[in-house]
N, C-alpha and C positions, 0 to 999 in steps of 0.2 A: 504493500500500500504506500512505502515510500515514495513514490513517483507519484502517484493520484495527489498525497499530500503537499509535495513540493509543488505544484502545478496550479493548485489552487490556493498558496502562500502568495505563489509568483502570479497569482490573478489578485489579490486582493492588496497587494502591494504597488502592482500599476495602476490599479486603481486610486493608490493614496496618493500617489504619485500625479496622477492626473489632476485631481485637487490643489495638490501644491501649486502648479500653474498654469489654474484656472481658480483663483480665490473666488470668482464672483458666484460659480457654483456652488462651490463651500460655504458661502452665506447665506445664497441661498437652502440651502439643505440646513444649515442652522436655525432658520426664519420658518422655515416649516416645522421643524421640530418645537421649535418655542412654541407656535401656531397649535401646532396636538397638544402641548401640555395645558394652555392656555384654555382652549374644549375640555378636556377632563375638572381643568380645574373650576369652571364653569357649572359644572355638571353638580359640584357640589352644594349650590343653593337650593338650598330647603325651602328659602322662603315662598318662591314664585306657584303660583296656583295652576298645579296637575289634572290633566283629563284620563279619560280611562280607554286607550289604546282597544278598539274589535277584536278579539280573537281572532272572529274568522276573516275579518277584514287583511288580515296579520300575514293571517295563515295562507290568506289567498295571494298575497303579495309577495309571498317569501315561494310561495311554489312558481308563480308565474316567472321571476327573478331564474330559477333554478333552471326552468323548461327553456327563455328564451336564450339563457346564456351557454348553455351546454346540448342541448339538442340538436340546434343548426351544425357548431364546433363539429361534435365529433360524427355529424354524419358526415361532413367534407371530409374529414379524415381517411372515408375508405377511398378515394379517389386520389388525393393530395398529401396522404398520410400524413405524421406528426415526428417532432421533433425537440429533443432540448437543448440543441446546439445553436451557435451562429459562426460566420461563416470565417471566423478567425479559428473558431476549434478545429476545423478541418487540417485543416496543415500544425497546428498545436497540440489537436490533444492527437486524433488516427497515427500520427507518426512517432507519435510516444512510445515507450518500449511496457506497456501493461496489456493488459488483458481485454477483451471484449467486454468480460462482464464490469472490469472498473471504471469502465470508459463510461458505459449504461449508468453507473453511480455517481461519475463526474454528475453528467446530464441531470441527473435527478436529483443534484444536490440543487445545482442551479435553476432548475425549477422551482425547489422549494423557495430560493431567492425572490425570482418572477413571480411567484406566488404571493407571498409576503407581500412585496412592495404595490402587486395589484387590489390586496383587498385593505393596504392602509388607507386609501381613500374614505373605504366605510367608518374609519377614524373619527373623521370630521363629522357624522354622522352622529355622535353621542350626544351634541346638546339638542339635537331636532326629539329621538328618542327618550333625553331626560324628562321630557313635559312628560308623560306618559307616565301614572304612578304603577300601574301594573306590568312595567318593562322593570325587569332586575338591576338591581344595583352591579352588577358585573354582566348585564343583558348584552351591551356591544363588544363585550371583550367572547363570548360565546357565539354570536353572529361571524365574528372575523374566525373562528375557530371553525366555525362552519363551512364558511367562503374558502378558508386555505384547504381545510382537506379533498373538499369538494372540486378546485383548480387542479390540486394535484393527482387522485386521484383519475380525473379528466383527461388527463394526457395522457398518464399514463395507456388507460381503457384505448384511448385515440391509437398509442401505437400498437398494441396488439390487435386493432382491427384490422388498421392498414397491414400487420404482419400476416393474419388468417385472408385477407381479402387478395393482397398480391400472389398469392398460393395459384390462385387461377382463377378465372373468369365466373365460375359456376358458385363458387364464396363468395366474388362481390357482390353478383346477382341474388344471391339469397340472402347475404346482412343487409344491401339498400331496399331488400324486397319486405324483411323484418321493421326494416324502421320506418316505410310507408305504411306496412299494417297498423303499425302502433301508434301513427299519424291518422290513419282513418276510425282508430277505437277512441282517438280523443277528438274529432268531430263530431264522431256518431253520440259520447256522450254529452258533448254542448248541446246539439240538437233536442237531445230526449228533455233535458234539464231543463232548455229552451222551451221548450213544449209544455212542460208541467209548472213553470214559473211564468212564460210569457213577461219575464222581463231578462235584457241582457245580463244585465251586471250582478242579478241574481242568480243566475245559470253559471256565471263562470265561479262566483263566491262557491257553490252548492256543488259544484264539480270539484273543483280544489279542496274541498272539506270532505272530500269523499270518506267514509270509517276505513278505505281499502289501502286508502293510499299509503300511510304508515309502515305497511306490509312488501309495496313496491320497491325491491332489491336498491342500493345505492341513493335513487331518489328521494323515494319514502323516510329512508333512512337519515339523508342530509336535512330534507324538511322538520322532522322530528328533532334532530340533534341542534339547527336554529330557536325552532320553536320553544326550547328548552328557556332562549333569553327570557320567555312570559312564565311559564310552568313553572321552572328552575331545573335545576341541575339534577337526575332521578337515578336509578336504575336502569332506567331505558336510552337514557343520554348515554352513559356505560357499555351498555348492550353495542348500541348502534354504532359508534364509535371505534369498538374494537370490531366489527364486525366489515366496515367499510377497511381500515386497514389491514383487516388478515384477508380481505377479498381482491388487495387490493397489491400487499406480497405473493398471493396466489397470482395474478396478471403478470407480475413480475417473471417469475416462474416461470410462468407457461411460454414466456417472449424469450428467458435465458434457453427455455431447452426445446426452442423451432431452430431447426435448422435452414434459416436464413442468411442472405447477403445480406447481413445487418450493415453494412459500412456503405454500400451499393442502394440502399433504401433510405439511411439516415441523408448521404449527397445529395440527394433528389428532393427531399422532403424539408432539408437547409437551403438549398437554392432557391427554390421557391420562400422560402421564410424569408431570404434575405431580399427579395422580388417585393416581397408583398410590403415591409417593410418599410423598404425604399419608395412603395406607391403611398404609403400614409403617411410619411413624412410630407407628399407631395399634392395629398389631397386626391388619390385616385382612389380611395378604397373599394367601391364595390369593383372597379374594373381588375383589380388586381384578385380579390377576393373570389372574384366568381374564376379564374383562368380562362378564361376566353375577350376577344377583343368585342368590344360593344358595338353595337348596329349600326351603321350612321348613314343618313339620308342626301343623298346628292342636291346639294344646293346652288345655287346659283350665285356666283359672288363675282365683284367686282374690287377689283386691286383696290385699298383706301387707306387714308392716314400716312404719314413717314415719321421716321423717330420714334417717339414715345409714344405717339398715338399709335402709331401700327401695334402695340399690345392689347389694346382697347377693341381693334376690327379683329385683332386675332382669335380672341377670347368671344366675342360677338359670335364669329364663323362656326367655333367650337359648340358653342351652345343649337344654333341654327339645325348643327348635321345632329345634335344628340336629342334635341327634342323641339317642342313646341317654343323655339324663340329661347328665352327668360322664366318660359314653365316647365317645367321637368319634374320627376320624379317625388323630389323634395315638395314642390309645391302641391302636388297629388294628397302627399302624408300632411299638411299642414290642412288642407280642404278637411280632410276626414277629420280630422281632429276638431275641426271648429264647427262641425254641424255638430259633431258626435257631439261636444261641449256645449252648444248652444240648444241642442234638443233635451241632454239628459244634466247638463249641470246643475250641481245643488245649488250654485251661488251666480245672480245674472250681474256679474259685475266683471266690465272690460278692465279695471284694475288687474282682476285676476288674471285675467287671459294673458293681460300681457306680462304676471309674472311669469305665467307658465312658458311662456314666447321667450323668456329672456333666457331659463334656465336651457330648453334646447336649443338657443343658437348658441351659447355655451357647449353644450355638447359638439355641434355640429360644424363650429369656427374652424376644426384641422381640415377641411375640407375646402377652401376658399382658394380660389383662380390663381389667389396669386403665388401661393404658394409652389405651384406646380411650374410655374414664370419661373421662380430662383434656379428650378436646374437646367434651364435651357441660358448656354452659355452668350446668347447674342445679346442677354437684356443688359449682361454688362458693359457688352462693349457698343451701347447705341449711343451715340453722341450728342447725349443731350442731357439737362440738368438731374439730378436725381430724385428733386422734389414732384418733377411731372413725370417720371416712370414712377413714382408710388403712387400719384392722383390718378393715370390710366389704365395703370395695373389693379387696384380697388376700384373703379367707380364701377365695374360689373355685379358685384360681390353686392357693391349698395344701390343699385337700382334691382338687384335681385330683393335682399331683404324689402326695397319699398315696394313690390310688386307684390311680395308673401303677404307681407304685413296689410296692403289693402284687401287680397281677397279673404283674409284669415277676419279682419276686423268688420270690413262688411257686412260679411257673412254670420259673424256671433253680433255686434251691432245691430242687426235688424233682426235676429232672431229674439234678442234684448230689447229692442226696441227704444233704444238710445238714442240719444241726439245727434244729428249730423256734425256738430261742431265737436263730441264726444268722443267720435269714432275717429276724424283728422286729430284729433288730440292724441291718440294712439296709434293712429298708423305714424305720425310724425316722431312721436319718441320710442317707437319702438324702430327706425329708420335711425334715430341716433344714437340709440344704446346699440344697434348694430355696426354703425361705423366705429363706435368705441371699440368693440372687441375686435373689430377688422385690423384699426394702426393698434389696439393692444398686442394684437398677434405679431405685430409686427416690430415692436420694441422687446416682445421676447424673444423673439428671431435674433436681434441685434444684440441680446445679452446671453443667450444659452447659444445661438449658433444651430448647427441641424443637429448636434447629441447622436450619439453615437446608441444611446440606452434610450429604445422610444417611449418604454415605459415610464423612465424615472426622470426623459425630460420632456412626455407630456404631462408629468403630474404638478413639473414645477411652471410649468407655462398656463395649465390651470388654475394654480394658485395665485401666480401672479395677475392675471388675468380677473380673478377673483378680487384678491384686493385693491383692481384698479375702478373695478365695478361697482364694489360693495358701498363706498362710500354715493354714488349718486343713487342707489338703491335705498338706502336707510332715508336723505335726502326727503325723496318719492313718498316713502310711507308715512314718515314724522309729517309732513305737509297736507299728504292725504286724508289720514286720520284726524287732524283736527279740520278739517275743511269744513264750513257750514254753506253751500250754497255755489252755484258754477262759479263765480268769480272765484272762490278759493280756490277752487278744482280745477281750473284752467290756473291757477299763479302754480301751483304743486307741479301741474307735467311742465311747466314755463322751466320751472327753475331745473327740471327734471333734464329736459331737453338741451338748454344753456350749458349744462355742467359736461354733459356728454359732447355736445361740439367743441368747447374752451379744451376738454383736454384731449381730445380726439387732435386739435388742430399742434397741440403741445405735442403729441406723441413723435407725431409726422415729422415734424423739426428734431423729436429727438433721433428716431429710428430711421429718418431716410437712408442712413449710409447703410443700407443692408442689401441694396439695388447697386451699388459701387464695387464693396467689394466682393471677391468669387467665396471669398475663405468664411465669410458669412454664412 
């Protein structure tokens, strides 16, 4: 094991070493951490007045969490397989002088890393959970216990399918042929549920509460071992727990003693990781995700723009051949949401909507045009000032949000029945809380650079992003909440709107040089 050991000495030393110089990481990863202590510490007031969190409400959110995060994952797996490497192991660790099975132990150590650092997010998630008096006093440290086994566990599952699947042709056709059954048993249950409740959101509640499900292998088992944050800690937390990991050394096993071209499967399965990778840093994800190149429609174009605006018709083009203009995909899922919202929400108020608006353009920011611009080598060298290749490289991105943001508020606006002056009040700040995260993404482009670790430098482009926001958010509510009558309410998104232009325009000035230079 001396070799495995020194290898991962001499990984965590060039990692310290990367720190050393780049301090501004290291403060940040300082800033985050004070930031978790800061939530826990939080967590500790007794004073502030507790509700009492649904069970089932809980229980349905924590299953839904489980299905969409891991169901999709490892059915790709039997086609694109799985992997714990990147694409510097290949030539570091394979040419190592150890063994097959320690190499598999490398991998799985560093997953449980990847794992880790994916589910500290739900960290920040303890002061949302404190309100709740029937969430345990140790409830989010049990939920993160849940999330890490369940990741890792995950993978693992993923590469023994791709190892039984690649076997030949008549394994993959009967694992994808098993996971479309158990896709049509969880339709056919909506429906029945559908049927005897006749309302949606009590069908999906009364399906996820199923008595069966607790019993279902792995899943059942992770739902339970969450669930435990309300129940507490039991016997069957116990149970389930050792149950997933001795299922979960049994997978282990059974991949040490296939006699497969383990080296010839992991190449393949890394190449693509490092493919897919490299598209989200760049804002391709579904096209990288799905392995296939996307449909594109022959348009009719005419040469336009020189300089910096040629990024502007560029970007224009792209849209044109992928879909309807400036409507795409994206704006598809935003429609459903806002009828969905505006027919079955408990609360008819555009305030909400647009916080709901704000947390998934937050999500959905690593996706933005311009980002995909950085690795094409010509934006550097167009001859022209750097402030107008950041204005034509983003104004796609924000005539995008104002296009969302009108059929999104519209469409909840008249289902509300709100004011016309109510609904520009929202499509307009929700138009600048998105140019805000557009040049925020773009001053942490200019501070983290592209990160080499996409996990742990979208976590921190999150947060920062977070704290650039946070404050015209609190802003928003403090003015809201005391507001008595539409002049209030229109000075609230005023000052709302003000605050996100003022520093949106700051950003720009700060982060332009990130269009200058390549090493950015």
């Amino acid at each position: 094991m001396k070799p495995l050991f020194y290898i991962i000495r001499k990984s965590i030393k060039n990692w310290l070493l990367q720190l050393k110089h780049e301090p501004l990481k290291l403060v940040l990863y300082i800033l985050c951490l004070v930031s978790l202590c800061f939530v826990f510490f939080v967590n500790k007031d007794t004073s502030r007045a507790k509700s009492i969190l649904d069970p089932m409400l809980y229980s349905t959110i924590v299953g839904c969490v489980i299905l969409i995060f891991t169901a999709p994952d490892i059915y790709s797996s039997i086609n694109k397989g799985a992997t714990f490497f990147r694409g510097a192991d290949i030539n570091f660790i394979f040419t190592a002088p150890i063994s097959p099975q320690k190499v598999l132990i490398y991998g799985f150590i560093k997953q449980i890393y990847s794992s880790f650092i994916a589910v500290v997010f739900v960290l920040f998630q303890g002061y949302t959970l404190s309100r709740y008096s029937n969430i345990q006093s140790y409830g989010i440290l049990v939920i993160v216990f849940g999330l890490f086994i369940m990741l890792i566990f995950t993978s693992i599952l993923k590469i023994l399918l791709y190892s039984i699947a690649s076997k030949s042709v008549k394994n993959k056709t009967m694992i994808s042929n098993v996971f479309k059954g158990l896709g049509i048993v969880i339709l056919t249950g909506y429906f029945i549920e559908l049927y005897v409740t006749m309302s949606p959101g009590k069908a999906i509640i009364s399906m996820f509460n199923s008595p069966i499900i607790p019993y279902i292998p792995v899943y059942g088992w992770v739902r339970e071992i969450i669930m435990a944050s309300i129940n507490g800690i039991s016997t069957v937390f116990i149970i389930y727990t050792i149950l997933i990991i001795a299922l979960g050394a049994i997978c282990c096993y059974i991949i040490y003693s296939m006699k497969l071209d383990y080296y010839e499967d992991v190449l393949a399965s890394t190449e693509y990781k490092e493919t897919a990778i490299s598209a989200s840093r760049n804002g391709e994800q579904i096209f990288m995700k799905s392995g296939k190149k996307p449909r594109v429609r022959k348009v009719q174009y005419t040469r336009k723009g020189k300089f910096a605006s040629a990024i502007f018709w560029r970007q224009i083009l792209e849209y044109k051949k992928t879909g309807f203009g400036l409507i795409n995909i994206g704006t598809v899922i935003y429609v459903v949401i806002a009828i969905t919202v505006g027919l079955y929400g408990p609360t008819k108020d555009l305030a909400m909507i647009l916080g709901g608006m704000i947390y998934l353009q937050l999500i959905s920011n690593f996706a933005s045009k311009w980002r995909k611009d950085l690795t094409n080598q010509y934006i550097y060298m167009l001859p022209d000032h750097s402030f107008k290749k950041i204005i034509y490289a983003t104004v796609v991105d924000n005539i995008k949000n104002l296009i969302d943001g009108t059929i999104v508020f519209l469409i909840t606006g008249i289902l509300f029945k709100s004011s016309i002056m109510l609904i520009i009040l929202n499509i307009v700040a929700f138009e600048s809380i998105g140019s805000l995260f557009i040049y925020g993404g773009i001053l942490t482009r200019r501070l983290l650079g592209g990160g080499d670790n996409i996990v742990t430098t979208g976590f921190m482009r999150i947060m920062i992003l977070v704290g650039i926001v946070t404050p015209a958010i609190i802003l928003f509510y403090v003015l809201y909440s005391f507001s008595i009558g539409f002049a209030a309410v229109a000075m609230a998104y005023a000052s709302f709107i003000a605050y996100n232009l003022i520093f949106s325009a700051l950003i720009i000035f700060l982060g332009r040089g990130v269009f200058d230079n390549i090493e950015l």
